[in-house]
DRENZABA-349795 format. One record per residue: residue in one letter; x, y, z of N, C-alpha, C, CB in turn. Coordinates in steps of 0.001 Angstrom, whole numbers, plus 500000, padded with zeros to 6 digits. Glycine has a CB too. Example, Ala and Ser with C-alpha at 12.3 -4.5 7.8 and 13.67 -1.06 7.14 Angstrom:
residues 2
a513190494310507800512300495500507800513200496700507800511308495527509046s512850497750507080513670498940507140512900500030507870514084499402505725
This chain:
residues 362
x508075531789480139507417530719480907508481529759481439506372529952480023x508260529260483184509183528347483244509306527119482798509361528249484114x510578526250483187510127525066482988509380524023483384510669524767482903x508860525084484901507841524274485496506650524390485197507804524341486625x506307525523484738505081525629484548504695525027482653504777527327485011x505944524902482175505623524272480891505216522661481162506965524430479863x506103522090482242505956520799482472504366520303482874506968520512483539x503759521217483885502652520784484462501389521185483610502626521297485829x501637522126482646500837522339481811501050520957480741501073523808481297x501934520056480526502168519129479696501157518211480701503835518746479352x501406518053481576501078517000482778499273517069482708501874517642484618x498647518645482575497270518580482734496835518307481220496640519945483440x497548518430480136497028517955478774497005516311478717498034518574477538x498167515799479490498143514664479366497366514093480314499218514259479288x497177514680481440495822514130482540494193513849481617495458515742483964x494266515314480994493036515244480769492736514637479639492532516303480831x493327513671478587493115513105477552493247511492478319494149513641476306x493999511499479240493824510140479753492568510006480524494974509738480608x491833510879480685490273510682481310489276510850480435489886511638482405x490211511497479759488811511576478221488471510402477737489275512347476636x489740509187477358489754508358476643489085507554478015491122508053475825x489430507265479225488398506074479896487127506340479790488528505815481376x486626507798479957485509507823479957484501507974478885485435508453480619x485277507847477865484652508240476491483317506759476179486275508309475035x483965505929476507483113504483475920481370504528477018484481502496476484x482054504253478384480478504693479278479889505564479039480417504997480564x480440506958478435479575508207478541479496508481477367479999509366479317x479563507695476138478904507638474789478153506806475049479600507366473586x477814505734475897476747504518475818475884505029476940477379502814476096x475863505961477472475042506586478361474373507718477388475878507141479691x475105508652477066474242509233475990473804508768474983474621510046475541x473828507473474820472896507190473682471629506321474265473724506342472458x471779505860475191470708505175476019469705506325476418471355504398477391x469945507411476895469379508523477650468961509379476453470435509270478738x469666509222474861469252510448473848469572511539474309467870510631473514x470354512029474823470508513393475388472493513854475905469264513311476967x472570514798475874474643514719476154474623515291477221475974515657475045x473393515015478063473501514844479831474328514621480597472962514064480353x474567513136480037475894512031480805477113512750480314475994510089480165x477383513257479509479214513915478587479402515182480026478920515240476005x478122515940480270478421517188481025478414517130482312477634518156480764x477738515747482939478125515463484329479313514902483981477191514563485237x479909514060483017481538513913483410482277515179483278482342512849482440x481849515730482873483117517054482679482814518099484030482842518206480832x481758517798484495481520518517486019482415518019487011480043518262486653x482329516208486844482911515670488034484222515544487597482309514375488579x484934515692486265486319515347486268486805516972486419486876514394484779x486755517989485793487240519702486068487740519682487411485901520985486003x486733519749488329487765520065489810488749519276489852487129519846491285x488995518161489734489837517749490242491033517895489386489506516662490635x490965517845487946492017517935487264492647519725487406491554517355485735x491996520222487864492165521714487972493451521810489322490398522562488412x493048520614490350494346520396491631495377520086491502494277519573492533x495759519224490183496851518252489689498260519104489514496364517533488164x498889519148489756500354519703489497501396518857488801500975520039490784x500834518011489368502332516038488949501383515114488966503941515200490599x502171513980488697501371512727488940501598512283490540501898511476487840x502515513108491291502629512750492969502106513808493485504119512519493683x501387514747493060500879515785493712499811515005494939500130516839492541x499850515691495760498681514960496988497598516321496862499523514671499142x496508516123496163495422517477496415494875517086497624494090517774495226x494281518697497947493615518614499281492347517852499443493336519902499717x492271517547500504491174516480501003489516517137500452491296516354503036x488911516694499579487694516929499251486815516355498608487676517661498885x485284516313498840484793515550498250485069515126496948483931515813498375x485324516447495730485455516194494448486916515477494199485238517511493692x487627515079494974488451514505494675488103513019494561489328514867495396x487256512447495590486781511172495764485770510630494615486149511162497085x485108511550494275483685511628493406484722511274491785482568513733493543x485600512491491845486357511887490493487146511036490716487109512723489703x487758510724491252488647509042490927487202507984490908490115508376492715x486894508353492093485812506832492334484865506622490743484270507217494038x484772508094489851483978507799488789484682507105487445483345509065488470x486284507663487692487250506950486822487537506021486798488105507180486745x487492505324487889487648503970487999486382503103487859488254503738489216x485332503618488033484100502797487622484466502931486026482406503493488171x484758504039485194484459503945483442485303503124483386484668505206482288x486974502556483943488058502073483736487131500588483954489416502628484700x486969500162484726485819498546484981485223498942483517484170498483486744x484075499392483547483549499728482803484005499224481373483503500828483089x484982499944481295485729499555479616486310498314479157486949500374479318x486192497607481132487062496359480071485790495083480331489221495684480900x484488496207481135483471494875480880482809494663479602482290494892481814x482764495837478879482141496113477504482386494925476474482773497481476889x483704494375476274483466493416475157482921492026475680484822493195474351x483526491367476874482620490177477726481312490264477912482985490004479062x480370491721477765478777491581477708478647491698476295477823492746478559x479415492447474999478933492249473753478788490651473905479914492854472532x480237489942474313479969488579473911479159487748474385480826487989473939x478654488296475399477124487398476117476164488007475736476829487300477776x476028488841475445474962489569474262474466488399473318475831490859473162x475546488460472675475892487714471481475377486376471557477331487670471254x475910485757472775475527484689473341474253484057473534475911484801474210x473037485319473806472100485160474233471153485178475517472204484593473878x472323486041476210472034486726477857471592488357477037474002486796479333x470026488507478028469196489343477862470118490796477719468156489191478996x470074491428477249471010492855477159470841493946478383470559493734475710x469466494024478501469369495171479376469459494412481337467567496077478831x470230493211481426470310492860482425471660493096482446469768491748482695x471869492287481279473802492355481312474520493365481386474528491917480180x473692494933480611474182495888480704474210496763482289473610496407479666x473562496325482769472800496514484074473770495809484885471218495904484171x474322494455484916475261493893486048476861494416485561475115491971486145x476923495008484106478041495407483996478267496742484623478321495335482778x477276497956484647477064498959485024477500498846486487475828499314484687x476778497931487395476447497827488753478189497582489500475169496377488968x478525496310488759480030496118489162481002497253488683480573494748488546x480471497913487848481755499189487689481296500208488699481887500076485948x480524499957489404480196501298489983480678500893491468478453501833489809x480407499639491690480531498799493300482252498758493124479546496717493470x483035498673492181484580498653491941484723499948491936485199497957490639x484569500661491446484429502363491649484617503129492787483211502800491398x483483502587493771483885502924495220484285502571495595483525503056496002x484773501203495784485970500664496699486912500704496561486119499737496971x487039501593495460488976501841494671489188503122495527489248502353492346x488119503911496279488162505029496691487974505135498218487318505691495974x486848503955498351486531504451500082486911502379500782483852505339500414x487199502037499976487237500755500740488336500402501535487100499746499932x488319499833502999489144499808504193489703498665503882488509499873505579x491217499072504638492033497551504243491922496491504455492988497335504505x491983495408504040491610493963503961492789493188504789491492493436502308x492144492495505576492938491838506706493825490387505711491573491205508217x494606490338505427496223489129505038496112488606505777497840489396504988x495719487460505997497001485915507248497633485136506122495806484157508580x498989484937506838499699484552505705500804483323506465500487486042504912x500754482045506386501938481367507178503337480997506320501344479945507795x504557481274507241505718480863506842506315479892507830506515481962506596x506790478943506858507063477664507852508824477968507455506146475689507270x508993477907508680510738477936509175511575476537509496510867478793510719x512522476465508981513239474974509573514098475241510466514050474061508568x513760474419511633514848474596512815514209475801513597516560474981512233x512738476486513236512179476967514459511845476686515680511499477231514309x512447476768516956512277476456518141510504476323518585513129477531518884x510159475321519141508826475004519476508282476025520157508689473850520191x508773477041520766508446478291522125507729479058520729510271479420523277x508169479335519400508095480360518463507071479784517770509336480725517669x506503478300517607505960477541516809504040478512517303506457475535517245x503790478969515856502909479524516399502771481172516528502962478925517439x504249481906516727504168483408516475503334483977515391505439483883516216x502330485297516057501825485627514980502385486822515062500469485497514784x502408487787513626503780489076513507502460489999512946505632488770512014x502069490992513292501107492194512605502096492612511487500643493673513745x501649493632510371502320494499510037501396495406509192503450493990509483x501806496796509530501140497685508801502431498388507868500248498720509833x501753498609507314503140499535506010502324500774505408503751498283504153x503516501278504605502593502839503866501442503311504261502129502763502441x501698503911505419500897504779506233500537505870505627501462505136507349x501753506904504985501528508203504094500147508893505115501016507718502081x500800508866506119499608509981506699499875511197506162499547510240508337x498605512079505876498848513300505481497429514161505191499761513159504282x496780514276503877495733514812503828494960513887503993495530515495502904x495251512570503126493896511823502725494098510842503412493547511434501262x494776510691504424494875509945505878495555510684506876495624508603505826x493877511044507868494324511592508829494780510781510376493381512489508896x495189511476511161495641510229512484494500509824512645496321510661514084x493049510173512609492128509199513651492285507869512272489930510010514186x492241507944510923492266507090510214493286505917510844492526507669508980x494784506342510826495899505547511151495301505154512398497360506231511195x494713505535513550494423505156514978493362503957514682493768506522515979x492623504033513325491363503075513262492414501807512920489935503506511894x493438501730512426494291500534511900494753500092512871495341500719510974x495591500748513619496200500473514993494927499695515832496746502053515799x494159500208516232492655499207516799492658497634516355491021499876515982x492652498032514705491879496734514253493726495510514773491157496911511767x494832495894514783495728495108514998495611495165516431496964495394514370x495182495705517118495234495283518765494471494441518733494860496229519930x493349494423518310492314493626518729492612491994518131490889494343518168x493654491786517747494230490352517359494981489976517883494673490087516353x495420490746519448496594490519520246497493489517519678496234490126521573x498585490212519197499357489867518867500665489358519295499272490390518414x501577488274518843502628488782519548503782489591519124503059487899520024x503781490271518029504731490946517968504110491921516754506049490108517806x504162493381516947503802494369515834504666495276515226502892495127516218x504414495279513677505763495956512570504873496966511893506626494688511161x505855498282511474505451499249510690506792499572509942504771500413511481x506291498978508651507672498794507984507400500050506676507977496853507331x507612501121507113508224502397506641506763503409505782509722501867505390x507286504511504986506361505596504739505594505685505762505591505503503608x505377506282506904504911506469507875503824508074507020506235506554509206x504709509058506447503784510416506156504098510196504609504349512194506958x503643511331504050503122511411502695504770512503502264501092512299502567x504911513518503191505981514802502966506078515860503996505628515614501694x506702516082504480506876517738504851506501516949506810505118519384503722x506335518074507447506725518278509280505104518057509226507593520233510207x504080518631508482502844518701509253502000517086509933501845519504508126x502626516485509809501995514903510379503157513754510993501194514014508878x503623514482511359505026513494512299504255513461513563506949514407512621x504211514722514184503610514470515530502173513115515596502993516164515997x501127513989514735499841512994514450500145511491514228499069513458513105x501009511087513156501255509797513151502059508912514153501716509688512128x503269509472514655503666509540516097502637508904516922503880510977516576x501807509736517404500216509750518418499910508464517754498723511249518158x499427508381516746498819507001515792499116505800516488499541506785514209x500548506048515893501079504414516064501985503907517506502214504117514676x501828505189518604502019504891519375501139504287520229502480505539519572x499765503599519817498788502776520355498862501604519987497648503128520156x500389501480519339500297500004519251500798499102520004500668499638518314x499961497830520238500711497186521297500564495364520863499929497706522984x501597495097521376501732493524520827502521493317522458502944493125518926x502203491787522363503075491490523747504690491295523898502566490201524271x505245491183522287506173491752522947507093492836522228506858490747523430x506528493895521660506533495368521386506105495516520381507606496054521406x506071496963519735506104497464518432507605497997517538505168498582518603x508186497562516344509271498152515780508763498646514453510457497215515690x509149499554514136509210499985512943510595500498511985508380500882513114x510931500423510775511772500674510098511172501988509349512164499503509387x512344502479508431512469504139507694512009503800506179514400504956507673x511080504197505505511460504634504393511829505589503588511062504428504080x510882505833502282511912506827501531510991507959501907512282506602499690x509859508420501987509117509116502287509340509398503297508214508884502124x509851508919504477509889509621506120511403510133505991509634508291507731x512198510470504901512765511695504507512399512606503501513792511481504264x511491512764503944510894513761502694510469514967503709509316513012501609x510992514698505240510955515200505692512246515613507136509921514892505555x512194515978508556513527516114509263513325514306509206513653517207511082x514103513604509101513889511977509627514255511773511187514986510855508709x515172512125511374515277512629512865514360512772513933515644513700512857x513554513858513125512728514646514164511690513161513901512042516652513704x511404512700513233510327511757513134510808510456514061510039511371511494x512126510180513928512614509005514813512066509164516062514126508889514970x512905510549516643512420511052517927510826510641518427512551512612517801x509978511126517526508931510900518054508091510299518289508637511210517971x508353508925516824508194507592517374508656507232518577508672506770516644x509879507209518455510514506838520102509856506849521092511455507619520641x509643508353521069508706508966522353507236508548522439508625510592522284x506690508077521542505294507822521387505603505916521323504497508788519736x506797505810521692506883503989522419507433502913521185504870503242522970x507711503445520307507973502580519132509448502408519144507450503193517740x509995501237518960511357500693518550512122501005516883511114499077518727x512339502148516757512733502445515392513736501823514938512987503643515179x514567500604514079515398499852514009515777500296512446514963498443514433x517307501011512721517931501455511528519342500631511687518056503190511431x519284500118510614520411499132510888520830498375511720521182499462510850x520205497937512627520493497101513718518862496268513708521004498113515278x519596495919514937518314494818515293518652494532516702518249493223514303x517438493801517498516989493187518708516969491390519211515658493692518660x516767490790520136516297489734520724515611490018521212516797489082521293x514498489085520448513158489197521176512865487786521888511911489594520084x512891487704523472512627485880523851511927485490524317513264485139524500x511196484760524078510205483904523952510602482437524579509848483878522498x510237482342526238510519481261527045511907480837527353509923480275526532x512763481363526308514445480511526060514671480527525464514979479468526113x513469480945524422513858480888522226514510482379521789511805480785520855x515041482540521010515535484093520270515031484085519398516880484512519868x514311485320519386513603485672517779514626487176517258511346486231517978x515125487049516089516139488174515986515203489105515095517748487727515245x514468490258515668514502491429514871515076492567514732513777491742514864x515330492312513114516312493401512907515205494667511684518092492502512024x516228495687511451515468496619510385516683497336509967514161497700510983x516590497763508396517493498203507203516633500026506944517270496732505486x517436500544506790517502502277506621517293502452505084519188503087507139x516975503406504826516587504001503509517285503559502805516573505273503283x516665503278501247517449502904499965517685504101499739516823502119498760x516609505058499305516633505982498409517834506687498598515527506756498435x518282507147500074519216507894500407520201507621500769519004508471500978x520523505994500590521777504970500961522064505017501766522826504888500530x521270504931503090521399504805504534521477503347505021520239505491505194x520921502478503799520649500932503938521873499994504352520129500397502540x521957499091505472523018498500505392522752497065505927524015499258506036x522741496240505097521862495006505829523036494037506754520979493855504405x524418493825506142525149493536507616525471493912508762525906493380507619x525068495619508427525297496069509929523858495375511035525308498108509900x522944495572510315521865495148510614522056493919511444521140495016509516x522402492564510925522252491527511196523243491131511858521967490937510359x524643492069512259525662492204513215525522491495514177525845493314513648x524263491755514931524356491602516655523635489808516879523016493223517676x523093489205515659522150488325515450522783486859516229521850488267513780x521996486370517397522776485325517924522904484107516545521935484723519445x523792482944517364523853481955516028522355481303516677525579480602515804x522157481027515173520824479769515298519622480658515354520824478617516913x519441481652515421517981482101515898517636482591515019517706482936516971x516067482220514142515621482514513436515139484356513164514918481557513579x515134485192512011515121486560511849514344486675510839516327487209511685x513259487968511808512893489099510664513362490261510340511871489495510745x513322490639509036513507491820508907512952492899508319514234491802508653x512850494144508976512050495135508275513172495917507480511128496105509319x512257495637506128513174495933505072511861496922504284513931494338504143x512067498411504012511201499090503709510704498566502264511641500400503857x511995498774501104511862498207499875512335496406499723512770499209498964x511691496215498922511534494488498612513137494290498073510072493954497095x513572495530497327514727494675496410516246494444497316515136495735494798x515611494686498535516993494255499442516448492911499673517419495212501050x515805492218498990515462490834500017516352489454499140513254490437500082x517110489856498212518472489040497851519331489164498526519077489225496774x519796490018499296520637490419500259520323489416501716520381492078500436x518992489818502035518854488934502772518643487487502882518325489296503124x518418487199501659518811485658501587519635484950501457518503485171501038x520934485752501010521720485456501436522350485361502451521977485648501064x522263485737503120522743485799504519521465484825505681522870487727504911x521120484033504799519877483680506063518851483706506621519860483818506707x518150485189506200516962485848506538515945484626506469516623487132505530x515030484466507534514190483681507161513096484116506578513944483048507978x512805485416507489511359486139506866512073487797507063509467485747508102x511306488310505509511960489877505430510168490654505052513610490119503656x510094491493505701508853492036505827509245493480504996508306492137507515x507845493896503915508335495006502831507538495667502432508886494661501726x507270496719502148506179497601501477506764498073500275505676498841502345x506176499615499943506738500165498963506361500509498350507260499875498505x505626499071497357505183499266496118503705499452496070505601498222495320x503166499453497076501421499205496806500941498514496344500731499833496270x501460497690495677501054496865494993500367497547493567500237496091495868x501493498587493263501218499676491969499639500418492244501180498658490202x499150500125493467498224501398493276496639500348492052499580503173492086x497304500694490973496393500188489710496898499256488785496017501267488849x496065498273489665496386496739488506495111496015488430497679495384489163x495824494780487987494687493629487792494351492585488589494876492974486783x492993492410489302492672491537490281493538490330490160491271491223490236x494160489680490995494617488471491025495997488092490300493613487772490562x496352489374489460497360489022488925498629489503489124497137489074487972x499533489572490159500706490698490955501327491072489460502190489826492368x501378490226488609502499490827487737501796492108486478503305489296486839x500584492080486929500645493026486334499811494186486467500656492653485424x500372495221486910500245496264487955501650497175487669500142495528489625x501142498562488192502393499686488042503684499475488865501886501153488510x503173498405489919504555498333491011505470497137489698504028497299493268x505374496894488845506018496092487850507421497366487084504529495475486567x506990498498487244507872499413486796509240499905487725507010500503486515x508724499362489258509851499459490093510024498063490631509689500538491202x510117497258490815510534496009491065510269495126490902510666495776491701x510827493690491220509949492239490462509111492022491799511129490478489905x509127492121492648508829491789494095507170492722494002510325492512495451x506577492775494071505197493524493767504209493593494604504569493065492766x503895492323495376502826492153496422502458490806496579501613492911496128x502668490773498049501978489072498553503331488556498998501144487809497050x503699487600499070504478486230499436505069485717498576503807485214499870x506413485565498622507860485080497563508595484330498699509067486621496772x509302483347497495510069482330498542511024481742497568509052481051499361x512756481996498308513836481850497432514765481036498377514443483276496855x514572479486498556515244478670499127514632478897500521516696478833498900x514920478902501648514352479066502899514076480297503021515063478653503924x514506481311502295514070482506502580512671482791502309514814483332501986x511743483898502936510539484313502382510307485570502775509478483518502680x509542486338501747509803487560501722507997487588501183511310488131500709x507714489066502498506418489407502190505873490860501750505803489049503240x505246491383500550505371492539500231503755492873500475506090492732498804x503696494464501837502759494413501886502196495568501162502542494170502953x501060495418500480500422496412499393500149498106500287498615495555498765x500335497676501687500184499176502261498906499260502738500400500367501220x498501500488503469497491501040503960496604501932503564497778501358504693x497763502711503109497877503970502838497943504259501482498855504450503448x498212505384500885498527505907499066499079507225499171496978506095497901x499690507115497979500535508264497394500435508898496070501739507888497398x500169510048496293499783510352494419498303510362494778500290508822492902x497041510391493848496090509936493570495401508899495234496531509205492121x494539509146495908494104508753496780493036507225496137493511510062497479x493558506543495761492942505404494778493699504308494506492630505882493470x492710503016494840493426501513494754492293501296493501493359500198496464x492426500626492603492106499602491657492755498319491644492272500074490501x492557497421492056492983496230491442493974495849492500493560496377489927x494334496735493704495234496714494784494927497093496257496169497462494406x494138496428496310493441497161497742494289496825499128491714496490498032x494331497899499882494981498324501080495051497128502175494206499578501639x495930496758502770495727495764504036496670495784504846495586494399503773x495880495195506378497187494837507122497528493433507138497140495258508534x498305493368507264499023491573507101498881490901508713501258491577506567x499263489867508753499435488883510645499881487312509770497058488595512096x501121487517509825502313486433509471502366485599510740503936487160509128x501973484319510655502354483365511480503421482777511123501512482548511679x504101482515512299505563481435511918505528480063512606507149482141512520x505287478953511868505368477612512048506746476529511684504272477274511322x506291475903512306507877474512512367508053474264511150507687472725513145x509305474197509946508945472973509246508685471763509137509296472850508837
């Protein structure tokens, strides 16, 4: 036996005991409500297919209902488990049981689906700049991130995002990296995508680690061609009446293509800069040097965390920078949770958005 196939056989023992254990608490309190082990054999209906697709924990399975049906049900038992002791204690309290059990049920199930089918949530977010020229007072900046087009985002999906940012006419639109999920089959499609984007005064996008997971090249190209400003290490003037707005963009970490002075090389003096920076942990780099605003994806905002709380979430295992808005002396740095997913087609506790950064005077 290889070592691969020993590994992924480790991977589905350990899949399937980590679904055993979320779902064990709802679907013992379902079979005992119902008297019957009804509820145990519809979970093992709806969790089998899908654990049967799993190869890794980054495997992308193919697009299908039972893929949706089981996360969306895992993540309702996951709610589920952590509403259980807050209704014992209103139980306890003296809130009626079969209501409480009933609004606990209802919200794991309404969190359930939206960890699965719910559309990204629109960010406005302002950063106030010192010494921003009055022409700029007022820029609003789109940005979409982690696209990961692939199975479980197809182009008309990415084309529905692109819409919702036109329709905020903007003045300036960013796609700051993972554009596909892996491999040649969705360069062209996403290409097509995001070449409908339009701001008045362009679209740029930067590389991440995922848009070598395939030719990167061939993907530059076709942004290009489909109208997009791909900015690898360098940067632009963008002007606005007489004002300079400097955008620049930084190249892959993963593959040490990253170079943030070459980047900021061409940058007139005085004019305030963004930068598309795929990963967050270049944004010490850029504060040093000045950056006023550094625009970032990456992390998803770990995919699966806890409402309201950035720090704690899986993107905590790769960087301190996690999701939302950070600010280190004049610098500010915005991490956007993405669009898109990787691994597991499922947000808990991290739901998908596009951002629209205004920049104001200090």
């Amino acid at each position: 036996m290889s070592l691969r196939t020993r590994l992924q056989g480790r991977f589905h023992l350990l899949a399937a005991a980590l679904v055993t254990v979320v779902q064990l608490p709802p679907v013992l309190w379902f079979c005992w409500l119902t008297r019957t082990p009804l509820p145990a054999l519809v979970a093992l209906g709806v969790s089998w297919p899908y654990l049967k697709q799993l190869q890794s924990p980054w495997t992308t399975t193919p697009r299908a209902a039972s893929t949706y049906v089981a996360l969306g049900w895992w993540s309702a038992c996951l709610v589920f488990d952590l509403l259980m002791l807050p209704a014992v204690l209103a139980i306890q309290a003296g809130a009626p049981g079969g209501v409480t059990w009933g609004m606990a049920g209802a919200v794991a199930l309404m969190m359930g689906s939206d960890a699965v089918l719910g559309r990204p949530r629109l960010r406005k977010r302002t950063v106030r700049v010192a010494g921003l020229p009055k022409e700029l007072d007022g820029y609003r900046i789109g940005q979409l991130s982690d696209v990961h087009c692939g199975p479980h985002v197809p182009e008309e999906k990415v084309a529905g995002w692109v819409s919702r940012l036109n329709g905020l006419e903007l003045d300036l639109v960013t796609v700051t990296g993972d554009l596909i999920t892996n491999g040649s089959s969705h360069v062209e499609a996403v290409a097509r995508a995001l070449g409908g984007l339009r701001a008045r005064d362009g679209a740029f996008a930067c590389m991440g680690n995922h848009d070598y997971f395939t030719d990167g090249e061939h993907l530059v190209r076709e942004l290009e061609r489909n109208g997009l400003t791909v900015l690898r290490n360098r940067g632009v003037v963008v002007r606005r009446e007489g004002a300079n707005l400097y955008v620049a963009g930084v190249d892959d970490t993963w593959t040490s293509r990253h170079d943030v002075e070459r980047a900021l090389e061409a940058r007139p003096d005085g004019a305030p800069t963004v930068l598309l920076a795929h990963d967050p942990d270049l944004f010490p780099q850029a504060q040093a040097r000045g950056v006023e605003l550094t625009l970032s994806g990456h992390t998803h905002g770990g995919q699966l965390a806890v409402p309201w709380v950035r720090r704690l979430s899986l993107a905590r295992f790769m960087t301190r920078w996690t999701a939302g808005m950070y600010r280190q002396g004049s610098s500010w740095l915005y991490v956007n949770r993405g669009a898109g997913t990787t691994g597991p087609p499922v947000r808990l506790g991290a739901p998908a958005e596009l951002a629209v950064i205004t920049l104001r005077r200090a």
